[in-house]
C-alpha positions in Angstrom: 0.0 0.0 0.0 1.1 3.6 -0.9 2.5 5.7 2.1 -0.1 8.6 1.1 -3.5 7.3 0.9 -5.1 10.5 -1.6 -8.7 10.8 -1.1 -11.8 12.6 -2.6 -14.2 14.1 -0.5 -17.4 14.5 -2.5 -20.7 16.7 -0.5 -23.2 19.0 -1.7 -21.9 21.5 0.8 -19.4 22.5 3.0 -18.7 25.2 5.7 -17.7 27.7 5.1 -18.2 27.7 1.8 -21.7 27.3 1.9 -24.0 26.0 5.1 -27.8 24.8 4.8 -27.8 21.7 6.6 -25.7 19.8 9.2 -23.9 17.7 6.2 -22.0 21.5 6.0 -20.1 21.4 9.1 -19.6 17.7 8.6 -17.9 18.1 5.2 -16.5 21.6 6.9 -14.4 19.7 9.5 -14.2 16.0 8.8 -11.5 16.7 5.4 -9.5 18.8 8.0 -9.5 16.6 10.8 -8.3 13.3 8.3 -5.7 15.3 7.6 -4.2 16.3 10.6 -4.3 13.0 11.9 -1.1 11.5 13.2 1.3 9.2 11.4 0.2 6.9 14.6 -3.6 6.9 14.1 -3.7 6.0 10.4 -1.6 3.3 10.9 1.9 5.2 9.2 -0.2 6.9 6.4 -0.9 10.1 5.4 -3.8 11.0 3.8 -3.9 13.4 1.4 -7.3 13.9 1.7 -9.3 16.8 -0.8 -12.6 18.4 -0.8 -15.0 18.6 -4.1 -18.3 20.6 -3.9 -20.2 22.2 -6.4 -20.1 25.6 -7.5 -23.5 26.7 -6.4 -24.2 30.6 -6.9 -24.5 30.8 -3.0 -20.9 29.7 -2.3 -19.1 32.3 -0.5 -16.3 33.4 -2.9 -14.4 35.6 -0.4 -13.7 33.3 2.2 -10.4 31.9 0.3 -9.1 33.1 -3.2 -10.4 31.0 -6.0 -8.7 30.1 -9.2 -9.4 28.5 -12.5 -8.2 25.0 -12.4 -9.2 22.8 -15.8 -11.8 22.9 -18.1 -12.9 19.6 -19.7 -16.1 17.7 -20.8 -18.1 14.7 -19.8 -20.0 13.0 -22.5 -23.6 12.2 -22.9 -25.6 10.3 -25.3 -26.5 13.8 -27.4 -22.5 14.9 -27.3 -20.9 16.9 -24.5 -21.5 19.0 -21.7 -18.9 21.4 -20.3 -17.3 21.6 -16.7 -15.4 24.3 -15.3 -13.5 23.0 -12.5 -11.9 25.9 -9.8 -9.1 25.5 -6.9 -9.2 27.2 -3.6 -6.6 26.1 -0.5 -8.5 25.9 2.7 -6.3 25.6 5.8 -3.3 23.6 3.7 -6.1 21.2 2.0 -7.0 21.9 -1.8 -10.7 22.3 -2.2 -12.2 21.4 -5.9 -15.5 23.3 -7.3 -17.0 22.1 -10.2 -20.1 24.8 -12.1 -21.6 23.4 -15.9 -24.9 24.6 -17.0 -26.5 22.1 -14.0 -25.2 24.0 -11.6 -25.0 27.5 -12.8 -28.6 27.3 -13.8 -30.0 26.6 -9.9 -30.3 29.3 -7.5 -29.5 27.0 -4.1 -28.0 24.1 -3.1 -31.2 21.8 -2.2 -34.2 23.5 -4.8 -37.8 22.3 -4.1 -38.1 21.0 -8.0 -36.7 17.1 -7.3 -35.7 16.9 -11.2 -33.7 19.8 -11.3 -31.6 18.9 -8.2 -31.2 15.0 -10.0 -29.6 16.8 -13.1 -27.5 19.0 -11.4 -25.6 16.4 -8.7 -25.8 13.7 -11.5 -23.6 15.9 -13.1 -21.7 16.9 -10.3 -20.5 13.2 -9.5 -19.7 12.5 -12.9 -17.5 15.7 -13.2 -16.4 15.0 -9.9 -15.5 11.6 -10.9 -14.1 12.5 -14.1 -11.8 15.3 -12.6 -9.5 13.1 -11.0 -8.8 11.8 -14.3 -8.0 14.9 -15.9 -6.2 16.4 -12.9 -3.7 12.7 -13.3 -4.2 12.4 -9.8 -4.8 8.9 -8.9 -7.2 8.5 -5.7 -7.3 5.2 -3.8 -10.6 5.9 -2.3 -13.8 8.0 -3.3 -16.0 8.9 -0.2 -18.8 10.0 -0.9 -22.1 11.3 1.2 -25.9 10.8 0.9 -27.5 10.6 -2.3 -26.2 13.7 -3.9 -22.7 12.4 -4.7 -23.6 8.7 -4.7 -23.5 8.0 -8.5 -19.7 9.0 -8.6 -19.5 5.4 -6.7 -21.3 4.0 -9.3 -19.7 5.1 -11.8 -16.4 3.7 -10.6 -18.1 0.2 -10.5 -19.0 1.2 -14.3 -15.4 1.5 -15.2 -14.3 -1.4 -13.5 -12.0 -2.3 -16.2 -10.4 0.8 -16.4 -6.7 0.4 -15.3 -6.5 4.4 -14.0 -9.4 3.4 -10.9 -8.0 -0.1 -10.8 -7.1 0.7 -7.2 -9.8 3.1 -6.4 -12.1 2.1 -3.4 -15.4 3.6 -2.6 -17.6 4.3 0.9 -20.2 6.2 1.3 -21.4 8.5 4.4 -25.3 7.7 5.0 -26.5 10.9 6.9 -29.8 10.1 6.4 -31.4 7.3 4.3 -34.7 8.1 3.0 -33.5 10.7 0.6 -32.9 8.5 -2.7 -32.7 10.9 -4.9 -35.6 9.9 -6.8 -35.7 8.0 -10.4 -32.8 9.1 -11.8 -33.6 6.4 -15.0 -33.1 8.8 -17.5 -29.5 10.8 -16.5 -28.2 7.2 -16.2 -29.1 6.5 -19.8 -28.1 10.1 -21.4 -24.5 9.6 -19.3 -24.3 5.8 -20.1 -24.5 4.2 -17.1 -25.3 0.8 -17.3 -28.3 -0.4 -15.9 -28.2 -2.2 -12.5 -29.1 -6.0 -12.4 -28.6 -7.4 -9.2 -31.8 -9.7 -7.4 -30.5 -7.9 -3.8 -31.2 -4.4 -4.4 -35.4 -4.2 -4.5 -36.1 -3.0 -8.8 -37.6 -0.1 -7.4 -34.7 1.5 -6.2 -31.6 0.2 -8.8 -32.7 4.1 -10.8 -32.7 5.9 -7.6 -28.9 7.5 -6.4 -28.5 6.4 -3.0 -29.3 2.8 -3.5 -27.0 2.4 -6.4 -24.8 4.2 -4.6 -25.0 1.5 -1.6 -25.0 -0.8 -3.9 -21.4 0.5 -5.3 -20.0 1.4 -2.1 -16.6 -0.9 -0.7 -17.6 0.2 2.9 -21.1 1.6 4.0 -20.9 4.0 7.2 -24.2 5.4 8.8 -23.7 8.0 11.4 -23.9 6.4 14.8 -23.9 2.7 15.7 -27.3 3.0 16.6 -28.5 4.0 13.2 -26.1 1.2 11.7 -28.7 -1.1 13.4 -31.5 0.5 12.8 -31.7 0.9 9.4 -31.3 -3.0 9.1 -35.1 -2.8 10.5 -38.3 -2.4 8.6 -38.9 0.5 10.6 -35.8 2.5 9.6 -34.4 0.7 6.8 -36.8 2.2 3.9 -37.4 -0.7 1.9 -33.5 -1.8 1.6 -33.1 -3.5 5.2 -32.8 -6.8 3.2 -30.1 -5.5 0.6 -28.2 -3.8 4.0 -28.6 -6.9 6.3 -26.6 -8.5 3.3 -24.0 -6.2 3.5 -23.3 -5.9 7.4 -19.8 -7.2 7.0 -19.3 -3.9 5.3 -21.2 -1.6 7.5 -19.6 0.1 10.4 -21.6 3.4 12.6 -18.9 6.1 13.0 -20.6 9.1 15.0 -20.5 12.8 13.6 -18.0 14.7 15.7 -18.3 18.6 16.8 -16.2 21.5 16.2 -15.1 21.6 19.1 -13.4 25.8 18.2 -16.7 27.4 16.8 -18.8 25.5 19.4 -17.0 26.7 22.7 -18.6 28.4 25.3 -14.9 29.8 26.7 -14.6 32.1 23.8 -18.2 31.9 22.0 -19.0 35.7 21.0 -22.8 34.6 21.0 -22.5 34.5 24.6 -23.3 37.3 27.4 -20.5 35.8 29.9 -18.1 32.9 28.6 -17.5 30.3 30.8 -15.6 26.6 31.0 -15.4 24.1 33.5 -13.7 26.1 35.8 -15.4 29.2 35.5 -19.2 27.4 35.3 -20.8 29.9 37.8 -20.6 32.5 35.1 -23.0 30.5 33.0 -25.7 31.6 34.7 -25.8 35.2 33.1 -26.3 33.5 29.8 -30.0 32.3 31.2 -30.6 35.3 32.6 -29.6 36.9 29.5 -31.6 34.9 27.4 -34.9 35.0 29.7 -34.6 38.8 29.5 -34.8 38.6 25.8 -37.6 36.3 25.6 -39.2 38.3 28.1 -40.0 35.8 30.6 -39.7 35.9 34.0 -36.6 34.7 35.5 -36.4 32.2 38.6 -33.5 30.4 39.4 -35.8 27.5 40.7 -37.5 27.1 37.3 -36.0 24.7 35.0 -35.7 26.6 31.5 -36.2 23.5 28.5 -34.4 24.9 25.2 -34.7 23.9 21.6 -33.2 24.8 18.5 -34.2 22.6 15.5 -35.8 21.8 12.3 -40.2 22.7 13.0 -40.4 18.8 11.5 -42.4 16.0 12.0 -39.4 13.9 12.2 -38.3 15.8 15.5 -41.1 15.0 17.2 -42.2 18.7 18.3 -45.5 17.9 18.2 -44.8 14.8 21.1 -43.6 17.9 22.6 -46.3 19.9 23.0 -48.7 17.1 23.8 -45.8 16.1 26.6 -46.0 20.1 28.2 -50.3 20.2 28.4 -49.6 17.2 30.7 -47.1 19.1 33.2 -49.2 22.0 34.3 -48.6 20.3 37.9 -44.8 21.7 37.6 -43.3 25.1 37.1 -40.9 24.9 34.1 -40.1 27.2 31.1 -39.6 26.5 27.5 -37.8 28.1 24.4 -37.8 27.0 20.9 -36.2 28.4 18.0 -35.9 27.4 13.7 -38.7 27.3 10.7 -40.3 24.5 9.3 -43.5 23.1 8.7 -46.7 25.5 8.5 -48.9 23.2 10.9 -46.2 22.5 13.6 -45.7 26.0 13.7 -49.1 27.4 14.3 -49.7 24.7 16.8 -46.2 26.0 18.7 -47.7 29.5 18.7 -50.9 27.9 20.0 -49.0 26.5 22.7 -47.4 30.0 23.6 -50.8 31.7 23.8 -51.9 29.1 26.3 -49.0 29.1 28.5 -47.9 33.3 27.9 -45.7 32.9 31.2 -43.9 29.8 30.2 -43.5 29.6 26.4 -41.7 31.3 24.0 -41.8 30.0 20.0 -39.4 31.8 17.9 -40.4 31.2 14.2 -36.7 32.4 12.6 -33.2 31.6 11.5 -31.1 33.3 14.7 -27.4 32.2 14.9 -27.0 34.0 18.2 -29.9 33.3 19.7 -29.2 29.3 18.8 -25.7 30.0 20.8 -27.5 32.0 23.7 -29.9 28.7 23.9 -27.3 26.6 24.2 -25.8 28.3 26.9 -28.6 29.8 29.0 -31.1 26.6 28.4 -30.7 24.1 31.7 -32.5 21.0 29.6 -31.9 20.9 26.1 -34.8 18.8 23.9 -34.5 16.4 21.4 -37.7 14.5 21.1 -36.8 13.3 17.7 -38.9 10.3 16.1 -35.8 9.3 14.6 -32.0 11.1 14.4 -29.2 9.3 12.7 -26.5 11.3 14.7 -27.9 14.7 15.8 -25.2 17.8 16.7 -27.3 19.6 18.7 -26.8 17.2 21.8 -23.2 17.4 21.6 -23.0 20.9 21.6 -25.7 21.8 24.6 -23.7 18.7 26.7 -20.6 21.1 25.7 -22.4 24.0 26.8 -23.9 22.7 29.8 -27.4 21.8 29.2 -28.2 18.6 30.1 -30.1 16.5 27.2 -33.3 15.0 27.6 -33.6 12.6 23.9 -35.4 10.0 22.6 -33.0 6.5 22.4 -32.5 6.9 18.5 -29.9 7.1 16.6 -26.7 9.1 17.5 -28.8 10.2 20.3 -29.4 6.9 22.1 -25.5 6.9 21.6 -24.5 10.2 23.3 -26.8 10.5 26.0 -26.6 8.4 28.7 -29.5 7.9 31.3 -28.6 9.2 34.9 -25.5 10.5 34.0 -25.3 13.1 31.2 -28.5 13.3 30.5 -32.3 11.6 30.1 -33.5 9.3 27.8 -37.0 7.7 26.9 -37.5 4.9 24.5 -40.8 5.5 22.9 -41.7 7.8 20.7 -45.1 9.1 22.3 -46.3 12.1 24.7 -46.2 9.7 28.0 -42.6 8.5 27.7 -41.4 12.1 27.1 -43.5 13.6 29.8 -41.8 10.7 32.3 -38.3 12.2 31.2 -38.8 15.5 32.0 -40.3 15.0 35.6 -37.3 12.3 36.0 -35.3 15.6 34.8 -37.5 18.3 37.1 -36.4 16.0 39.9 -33.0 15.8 39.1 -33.0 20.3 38.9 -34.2 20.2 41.8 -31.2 18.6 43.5 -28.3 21.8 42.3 -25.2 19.2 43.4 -26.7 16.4 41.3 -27.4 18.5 38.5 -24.3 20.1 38.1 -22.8 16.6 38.1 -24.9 15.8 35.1 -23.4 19.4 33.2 -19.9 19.0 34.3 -20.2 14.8 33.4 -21.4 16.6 29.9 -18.8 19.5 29.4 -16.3 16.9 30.0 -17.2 14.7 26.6 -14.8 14.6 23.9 -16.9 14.9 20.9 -14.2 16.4 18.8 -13.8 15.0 15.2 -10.3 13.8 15.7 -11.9 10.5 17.5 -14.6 9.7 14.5 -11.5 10.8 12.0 -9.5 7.8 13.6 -12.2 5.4 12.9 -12.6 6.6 9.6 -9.0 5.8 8.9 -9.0 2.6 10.1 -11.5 2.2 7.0 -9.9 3.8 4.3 -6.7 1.7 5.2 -9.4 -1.9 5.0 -11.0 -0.8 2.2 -7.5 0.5 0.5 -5.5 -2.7 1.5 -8.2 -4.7 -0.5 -7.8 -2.9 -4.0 -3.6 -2.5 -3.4 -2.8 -5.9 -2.2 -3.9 -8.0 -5.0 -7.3 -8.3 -4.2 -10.3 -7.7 -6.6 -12.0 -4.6 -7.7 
């Protein structure tokens, strides 16, 4: 095996570049943190490792200088379609942007016409994929993420007998599994693709991105080990939990990790007081900062509950307010912040006008106030129905709010019950309702709560541990296609 192990980092976005979803500070950090790993934790490799995104016309052009790289073509069944490929260097690590009509054409990075957003990261993989041909540089492993880049995988197992990717190896990130990508029939026919025939993968998905993708993929790696199981279920698994239980051999959970320098309440600028471990009283300020601004009354008795999420079905908000009509017996406060669905949010503001004194809905995008939540909040929601890794746990048990979670995905992994935080394992108003009295109790007792924050603060959730695993990976997966073994 090579002493450098060069590998392409394919995602729809990354920060700070361009941010609309938590894939951003994923693809923002994860590149950085492979390589600065040492010579001991990838086993005496380095790993060149490089980032490729598209060129969307939101990408923020003045955070590093960009330059034109290589313009090429890709062909299709009607002739050719131009790419223009650009170079920027972000903290040593050369970042790749590709822009052809698919791209330039689209205002954002996820549009609400499914089509459109199928021809424009179709040709994004295939550029993608192609670039490393044109650049000469010879990648032993593509690592891919979520439907969007999946078809660059699949078109490595389409040129199979191509002696420039006979040692390329491909795994793919699953952030969250029932986003396909939708029929995608007719881009694999105008690019050439060949169609998939395989009796595993169900015929309704061998069009769709993701599956093929899967399907492609040396090494499969969901977000937590939770979420490794649980989309081996009916329940989770979105009609492939037979094609996935076939594949378990090649399936490991690697949990998200946390910036652990823009999410830092010692030096967070969001903040009214910074604080750390040693300095914890200070924290404090930031709840009564944050109840002032909310206008609600502050009480040092009343546990605040905070919340700064998607308004979703899928996190469980409206458990939530079912869960709070129940608790009228108990004095407690609660803050939510971050837009979303239309129904969910009228009932949230229904909630607020029947508890005026306890609830405070705040229907916005608020970077600050998201920090000031995080920091002033003493219980910290995630009632999610299902989460394959979740941030926003990490960075409130960094901050000192205590999660209270439903045992799901990367949250059944992080939080642990009794001692950073409170979990319940069904998905319903009663179960939720327990967990917060269990959590009221707790409050109510300030030298066992501040064991459950300082138990919390204490976590290492920076990427450098889930980088290590992912090396460990690259260097299987790598090994296979270097030693002799077949593609």
């Amino acid at each position: 095996m090579p002493e450098t192990l060069n590998i392409l980092f394919l995602a729809a976005e990354a920060y700070p570049f361009v941010k609309i979803g938590g894939l951003a500070d994923v693809a923002g950090a994860l590149p950085l943190a492979l390589r600065s790993l040492s010579l001991r934790q990838t086993g005496g490799y380095h790993l060149d490792v490089r980032l490729v995104l598209p060129l969307h016309r939101m990408i923020q052009t003045d955070v590093v200088t960009m330059k034109p790289l290589i313009n090429f073509k890709i062909p299709t069944d009607v002739g050719y379609k131009e790419v223009q490929a650009y170079e920027a260097i972000l903290n040593g690590m050369p970042t790749y942007f590709i822009d052809g009509l698919p791209i330039s054409r689209s205002d954002s990075v996820y549009s609400t016409n499914p089509e459109q957003d199928r021809e424009k990261y179709t040709f994004f993989s295939l550029a993608a994929f192609e670039l490393m041909r044109v650049l000469n540089w010879k990648v032993n492993i593509i690592h891919a993420n979520d439907w969007h880049t999946a078809l660059c995988l699949y078109a490595l197992r389409n040129c199979s007998d191509d002696p420039f990717y006979s040692t390329t190896a491909g795994l793919i990130t699953v952030h969250n599994l029932p986003y396909m990508g939708g029929d995608s029939g007719d881009l694999l026919n105008m690019y050439g693709l060949k169609e998939l025939v395989d009796n595993d993968m169900p015929v309704w998905a061998r069009k769709q991105a993701l599956p093929l993708g899967l399907w492609a993929a040396d090494w499969i790696v969901p977000v937590s080990e939770t979420y490794a199981r649980e989309i081996l279920t009916p329940e989770y698994g979105c009609g492939l939990q037979e094609f996935l239980r076939n594949r378990t051999n090649n399936i490991t959970g690697v949990i998200n990790g946390l910036d652990i320098n823009l999410w830092d309440p010692a030096s967070d600028e969001d903040l009214f007081s910074n604080y750390d471990l040693e300095t914890f009283e200070a924290r404090e300020k930031n709840k009564i900062s944050l109840i002032k601004k909310i206008e609600l009354d502050f009480n040092p008795q009343v546990p605040l509950i905070g919340m700064v999420s998607r308004i979703d079905y899928q996190k469980g908000i409206d458990l939530t307010i079912q869960a709070l009509r129940t608790l009228n017996d108990i004095c407690w406060q609660f803050v939510i912040l971050g837009t979303g669905d239309a129904v969910i949010e009228a009932e949230l503001r229904q909630l607020q006008a029947e508890y005026p004194d306890r609830v405070r809905v705040i229907l916005r995008y608020d970077s600050e106030m998201s920090h000031l939540i995080y920091a002033g909040s003493d219980i910290f929601l995630m009632p999610s129905r299902y989460e394959p890794c979740g941030l926003s746990q990490m960075i409130a048990m960094r901050y000192g709010s205590v999660p209270l979670v439903h045992a799901t995905g990367g949250l059944k992994d992080t939080v642990h019950e009794g001692k950073t935080g409170f979990v319940f394992d069904k998905s319903d108003p009663e179960a939720q309702a327990k967990a917060m009295r269990r959590a009221f109790k707790a409050f109510a007792a300030p030298i066992k709560w501040r064991s459950f924050q300082r138990s919390g603060m204490k976590k290492d959730f920076s990427w450098t541990r889930s980088a290590g695993k992912y090396a460990i990976i690259y260097r299987s997966i790598a090994f296979k296609y270097t030693s002799g073994g077949e593609q």
